[in-house]
C-alpha positions as CSV (number, residue, x, y, z in Angstrom):
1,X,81.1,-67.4,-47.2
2,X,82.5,-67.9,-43.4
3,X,86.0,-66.2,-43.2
4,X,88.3,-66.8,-40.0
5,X,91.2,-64.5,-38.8
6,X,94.3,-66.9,-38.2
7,X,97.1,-64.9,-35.8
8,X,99.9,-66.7,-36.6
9,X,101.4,-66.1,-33.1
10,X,99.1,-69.2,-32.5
11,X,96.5,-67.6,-31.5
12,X,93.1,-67.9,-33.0
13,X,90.1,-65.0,-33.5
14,X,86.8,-66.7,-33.1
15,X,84.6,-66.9,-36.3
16,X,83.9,-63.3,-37.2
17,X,80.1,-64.1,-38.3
18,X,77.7,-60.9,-40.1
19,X,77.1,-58.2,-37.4
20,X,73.6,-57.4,-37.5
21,X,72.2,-53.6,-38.2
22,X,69.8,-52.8,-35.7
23,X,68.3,-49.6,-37.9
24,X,65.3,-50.7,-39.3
25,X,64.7,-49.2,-43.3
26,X,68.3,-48.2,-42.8
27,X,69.0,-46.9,-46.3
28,X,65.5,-45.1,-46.7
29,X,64.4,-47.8,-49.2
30,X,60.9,-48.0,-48.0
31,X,58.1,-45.3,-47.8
32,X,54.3,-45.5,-47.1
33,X,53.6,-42.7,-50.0
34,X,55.4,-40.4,-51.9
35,X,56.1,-37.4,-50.0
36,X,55.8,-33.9,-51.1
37,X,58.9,-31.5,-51.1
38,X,59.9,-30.9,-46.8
39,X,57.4,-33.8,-45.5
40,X,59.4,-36.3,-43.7
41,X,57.7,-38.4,-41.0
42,X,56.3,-42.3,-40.2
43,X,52.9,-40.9,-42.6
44,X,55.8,-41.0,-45.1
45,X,58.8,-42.8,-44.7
46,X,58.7,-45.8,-43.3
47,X,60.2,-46.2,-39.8
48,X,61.8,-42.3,-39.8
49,X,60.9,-39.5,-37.7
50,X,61.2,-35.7,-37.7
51,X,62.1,-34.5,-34.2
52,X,61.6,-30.9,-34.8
53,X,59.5,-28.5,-37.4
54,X,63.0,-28.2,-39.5
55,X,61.5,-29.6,-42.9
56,X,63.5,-32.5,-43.6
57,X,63.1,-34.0,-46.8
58,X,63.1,-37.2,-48.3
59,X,64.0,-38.2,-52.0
60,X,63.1,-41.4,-53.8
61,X,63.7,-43.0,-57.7
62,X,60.2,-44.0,-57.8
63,X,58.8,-40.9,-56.5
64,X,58.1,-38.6,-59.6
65,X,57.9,-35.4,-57.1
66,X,60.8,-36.4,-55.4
67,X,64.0,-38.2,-57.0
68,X,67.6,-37.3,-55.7
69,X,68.4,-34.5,-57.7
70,X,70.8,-34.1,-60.6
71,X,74.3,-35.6,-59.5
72,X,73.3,-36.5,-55.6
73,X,72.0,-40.3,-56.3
74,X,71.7,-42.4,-52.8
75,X,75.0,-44.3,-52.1
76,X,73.0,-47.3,-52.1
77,X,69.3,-48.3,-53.6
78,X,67.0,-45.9,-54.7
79,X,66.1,-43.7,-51.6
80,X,68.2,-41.0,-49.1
81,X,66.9,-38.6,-47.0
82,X,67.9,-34.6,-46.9
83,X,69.1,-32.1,-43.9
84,X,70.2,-28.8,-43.3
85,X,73.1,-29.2,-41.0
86,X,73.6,-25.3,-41.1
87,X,72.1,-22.1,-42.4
88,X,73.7,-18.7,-43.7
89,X,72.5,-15.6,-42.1
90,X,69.8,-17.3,-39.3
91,X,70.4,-20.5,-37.1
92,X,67.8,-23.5,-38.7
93,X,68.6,-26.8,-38.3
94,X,67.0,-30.5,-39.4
95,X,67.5,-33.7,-38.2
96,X,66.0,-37.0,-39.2
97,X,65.5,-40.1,-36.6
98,X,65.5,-43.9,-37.2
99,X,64.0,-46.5,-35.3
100,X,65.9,-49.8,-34.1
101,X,64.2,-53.3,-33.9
102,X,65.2,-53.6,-29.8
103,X,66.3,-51.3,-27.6
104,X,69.9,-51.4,-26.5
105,X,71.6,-52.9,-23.6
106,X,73.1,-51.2,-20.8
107,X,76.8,-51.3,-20.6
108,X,77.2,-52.9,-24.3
109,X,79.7,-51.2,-26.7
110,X,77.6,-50.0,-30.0
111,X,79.2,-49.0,-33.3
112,X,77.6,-46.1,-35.6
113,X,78.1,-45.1,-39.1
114,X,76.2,-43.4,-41.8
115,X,76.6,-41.4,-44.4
116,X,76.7,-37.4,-45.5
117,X,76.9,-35.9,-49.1
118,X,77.3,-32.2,-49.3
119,X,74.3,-31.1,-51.9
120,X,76.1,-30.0,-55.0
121,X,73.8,-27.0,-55.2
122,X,75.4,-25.6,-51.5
123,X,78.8,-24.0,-51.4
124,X,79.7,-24.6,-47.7
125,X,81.1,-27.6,-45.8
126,X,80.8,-27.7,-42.4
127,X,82.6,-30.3,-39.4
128,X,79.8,-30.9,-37.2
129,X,77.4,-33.9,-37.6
130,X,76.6,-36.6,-35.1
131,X,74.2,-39.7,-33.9
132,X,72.3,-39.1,-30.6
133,X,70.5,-42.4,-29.3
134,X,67.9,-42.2,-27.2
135,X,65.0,-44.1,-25.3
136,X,62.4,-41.5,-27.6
137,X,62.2,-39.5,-30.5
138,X,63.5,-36.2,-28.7
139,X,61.4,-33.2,-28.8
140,X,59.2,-32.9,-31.0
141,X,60.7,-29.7,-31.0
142,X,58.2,-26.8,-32.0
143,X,61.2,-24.9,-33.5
144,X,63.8,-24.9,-36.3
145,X,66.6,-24.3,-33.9
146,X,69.6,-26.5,-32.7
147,X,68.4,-29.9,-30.6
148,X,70.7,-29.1,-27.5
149,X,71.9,-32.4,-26.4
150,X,75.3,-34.3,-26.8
151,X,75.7,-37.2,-29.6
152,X,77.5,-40.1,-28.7
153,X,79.0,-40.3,-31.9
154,X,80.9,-37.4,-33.9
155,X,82.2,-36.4,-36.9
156,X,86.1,-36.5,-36.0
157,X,87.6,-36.8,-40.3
158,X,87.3,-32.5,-40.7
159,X,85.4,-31.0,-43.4
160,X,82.1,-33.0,-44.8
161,X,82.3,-31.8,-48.4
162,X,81.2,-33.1,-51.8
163,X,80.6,-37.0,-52.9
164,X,79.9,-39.0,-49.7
165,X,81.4,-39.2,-46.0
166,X,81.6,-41.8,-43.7
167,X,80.9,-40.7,-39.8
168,X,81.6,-43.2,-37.3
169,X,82.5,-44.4,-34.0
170,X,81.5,-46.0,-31.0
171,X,79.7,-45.2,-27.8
172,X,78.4,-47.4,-24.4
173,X,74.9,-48.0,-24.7
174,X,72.9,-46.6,-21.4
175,X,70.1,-48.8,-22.0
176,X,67.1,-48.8,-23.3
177,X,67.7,-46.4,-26.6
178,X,65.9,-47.1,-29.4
179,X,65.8,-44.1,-32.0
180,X,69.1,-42.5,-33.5
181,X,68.9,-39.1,-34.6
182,X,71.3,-37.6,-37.0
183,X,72.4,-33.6,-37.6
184,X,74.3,-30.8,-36.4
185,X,74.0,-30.7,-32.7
186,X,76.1,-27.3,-32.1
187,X,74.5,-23.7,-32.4
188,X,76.3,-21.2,-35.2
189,X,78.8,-19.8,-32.6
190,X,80.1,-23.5,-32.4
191,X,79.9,-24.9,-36.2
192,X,82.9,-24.6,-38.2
193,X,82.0,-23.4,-42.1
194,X,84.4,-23.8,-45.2
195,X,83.8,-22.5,-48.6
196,X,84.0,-25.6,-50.8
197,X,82.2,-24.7,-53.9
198,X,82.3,-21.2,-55.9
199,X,78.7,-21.7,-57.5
200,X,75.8,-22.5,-55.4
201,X,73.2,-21.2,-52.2
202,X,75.4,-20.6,-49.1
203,X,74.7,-23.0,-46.3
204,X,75.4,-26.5,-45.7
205,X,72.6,-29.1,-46.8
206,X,73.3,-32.9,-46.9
207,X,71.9,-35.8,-48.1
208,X,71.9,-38.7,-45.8
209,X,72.1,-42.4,-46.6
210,X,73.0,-46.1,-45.2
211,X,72.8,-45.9,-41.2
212,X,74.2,-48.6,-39.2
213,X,73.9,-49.1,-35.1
214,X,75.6,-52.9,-34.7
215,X,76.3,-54.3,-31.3
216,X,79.9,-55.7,-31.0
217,X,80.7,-59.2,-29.0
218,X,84.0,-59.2,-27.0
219,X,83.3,-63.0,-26.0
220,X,82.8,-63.9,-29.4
221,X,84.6,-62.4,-31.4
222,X,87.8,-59.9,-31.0
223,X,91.6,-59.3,-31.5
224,X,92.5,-61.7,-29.1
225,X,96.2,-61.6,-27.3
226,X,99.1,-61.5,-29.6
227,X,101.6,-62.7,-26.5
228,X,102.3,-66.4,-25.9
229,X,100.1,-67.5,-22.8
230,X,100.0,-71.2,-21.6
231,X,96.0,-70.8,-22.2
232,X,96.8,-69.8,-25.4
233,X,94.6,-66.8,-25.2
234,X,94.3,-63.4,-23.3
235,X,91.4,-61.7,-24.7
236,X,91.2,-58.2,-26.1
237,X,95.2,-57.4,-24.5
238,X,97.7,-56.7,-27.6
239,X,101.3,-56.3,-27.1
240,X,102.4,-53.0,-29.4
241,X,106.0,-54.0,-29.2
242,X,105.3,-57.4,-31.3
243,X,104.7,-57.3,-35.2
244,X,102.0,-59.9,-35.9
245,X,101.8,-61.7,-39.1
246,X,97.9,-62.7,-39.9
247,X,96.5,-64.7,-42.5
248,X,92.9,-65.2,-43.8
249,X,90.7,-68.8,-44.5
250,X,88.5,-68.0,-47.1
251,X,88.9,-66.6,-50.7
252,X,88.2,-62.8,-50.3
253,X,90.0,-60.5,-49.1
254,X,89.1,-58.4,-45.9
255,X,89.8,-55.0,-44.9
256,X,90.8,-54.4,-41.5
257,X,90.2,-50.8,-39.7
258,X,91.1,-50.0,-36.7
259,X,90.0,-46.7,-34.2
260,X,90.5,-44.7,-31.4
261,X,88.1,-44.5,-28.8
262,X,87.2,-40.7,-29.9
263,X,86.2,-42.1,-33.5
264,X,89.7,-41.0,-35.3
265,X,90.9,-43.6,-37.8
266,X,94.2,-45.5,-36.6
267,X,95.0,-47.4,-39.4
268,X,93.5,-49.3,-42.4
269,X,95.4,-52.6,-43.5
270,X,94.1,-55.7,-46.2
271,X,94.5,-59.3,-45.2
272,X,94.0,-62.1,-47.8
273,X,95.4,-65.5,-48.3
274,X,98.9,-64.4,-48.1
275,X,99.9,-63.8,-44.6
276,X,101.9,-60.2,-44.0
277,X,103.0,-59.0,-40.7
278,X,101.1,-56.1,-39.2
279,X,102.8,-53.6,-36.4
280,X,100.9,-51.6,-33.8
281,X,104.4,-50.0,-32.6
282,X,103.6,-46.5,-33.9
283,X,100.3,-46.6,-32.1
284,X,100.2,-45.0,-28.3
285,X,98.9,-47.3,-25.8
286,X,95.5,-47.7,-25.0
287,X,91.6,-48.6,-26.2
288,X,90.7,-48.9,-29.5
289,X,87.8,-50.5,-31.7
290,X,87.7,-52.1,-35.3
291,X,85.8,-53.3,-37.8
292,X,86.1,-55.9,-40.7
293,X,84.6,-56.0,-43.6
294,X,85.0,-57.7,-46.7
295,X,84.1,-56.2,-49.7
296,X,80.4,-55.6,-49.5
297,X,79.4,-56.8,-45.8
298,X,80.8,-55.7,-42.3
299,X,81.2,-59.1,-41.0
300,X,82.7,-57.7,-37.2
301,X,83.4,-55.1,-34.7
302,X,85.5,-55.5,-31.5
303,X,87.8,-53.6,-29.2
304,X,90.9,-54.3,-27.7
305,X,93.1,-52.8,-25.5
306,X,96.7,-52.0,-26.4
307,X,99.5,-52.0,-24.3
């Protein structure tokens, strides 16, 4: 199914065609043997690494040692990995890392999402979880500890508690990175905790499912201008002072999402056959990013700039 944004300024968005997820074995479907409990690596899942000695562990349906445990299935499929983002009484940290199929480009905007669950069996929530994309698998780290380096992509939405969280965002490749790794990149002095759950282990582990790294196309695809122009297009400039209405060719409807350049949802809106006016007045001016999706793909990402 092809589905094409109309702006009915007269304006037209370029076919917004499948985006395509550069994380190879992004939902942990696919292992090389059933791991035992805290082995994690290429020997076991396929295309994953574990950057430090931090035993990460992975959990699949057809692994009798290992299936998701009691009310933690995988969002999706039949396989999810399993972190400690943060540990009561002693710092200890685990981080898993994915490969990509090609390294990324220099200068090209990147969007990142996957997804946390907060282990019913753990009482405490924590903020801090991000993507770090790199040219290697960092370390490997001959410690538990925290990997000191900065992620390109936080968790910005508060608390990661119970049932699963989305983290995403955008960052600027520097070229060449090929391996995302996921976890809590801040020492104990820096993570904030919340008690979430009365019964349970103190500490913070998640389960970790459905990673995405998708390159976005500004030439191709984009919120183009909303103002009149004798070209009929400026692309990626939006006027906040003018509602737009927008309708959709196709017969599903999408969901729109828009986001500020620090990750922080702007807005959410639907857009189906029926046309409906859309305002950005109540939005301060400057870059943002955004995603469509219908109901079971992403089909695009873009950014424009708002003025």
């Amino acid at each position: 199914m092809k589905f094409r944004l109309l702006w009915i300024t007269g304006l037209l968005i370029p076919y917004l065609g499948a985006s395509q997820n550069l994380v190879l074995n992004p939902g942990l479907e696919n292992y090389v043997t059933c791991p035992g409990f805290g082995q994690f690596g290429p020997a076991w899942v396929t295309d994953w690494y574990k950057p430090s000695v931090g035993s990460s562990d992975y959990y699949h349906f057809n692994c009798p040692t290992n299936p998701p445990p009691t009310g933690a299935n995988p969002r999706t499929g039949n396989g999810e990995g399993g972190i400690i983002l943060y540990n009561y009484g002693t710092e200890y940290r685990e981080y898993v890392t994915a490969t990509l199929s090609q390294p990324l480009i220099a200068g090209k905007a990147y969007y990142v999402e996957f997804y946390l669950a907060l282990n019913p069996g753990y009482i405490q929530a924590v903020e801090e979880a991000g993507a770090y994309l790199s040219d290697s698998v960092p370390g490997p780290f001959p410690n538990a500890l925290t990997i000191n380096v900065v992620p390109q992509v936080k968790n910005v939405t508060g608390f990661l508690s119970y049932g699963w969280n989305k983290i995403s965002g955008y960052m600027t490749a520097a070229g060449g990175e090929t391996y995302i790794t996921i976890g809590n990149f801040m020492n104990d002095s820096n993570t904030t905790t919340s008690n979430v759950g009365t019964v349970g282990s103190y500490g913070a582990y998640y389960f970790i499912d459905d990673v995405l790294v998708s390159g976005t196309d500004s030439t191709s695809t984009g919120i183009e201008s909303l103002q009149t122009h004798k070209n009929g297009m400026i692309p990626g400039l939006v006027n906040r002072s003018l509602p737009v209405n927008i309708a959709v060719t196709g017969h599903e409807t999408l969901k729109i999402s828009i986001y500020q350049s620090t990750g922080a949802l702007s807005v959410n809106f639907e857009v189906n056959e029926a046309s409906r006016s859309v305002s950005f007045e109540k939005m301060s001016p400057g870059i943002y990013f955004y995603t469509v999706r219908s109901k079971n793909n992403l089909l695009s990402t873009g950014k424009f700039i708002l003025q």
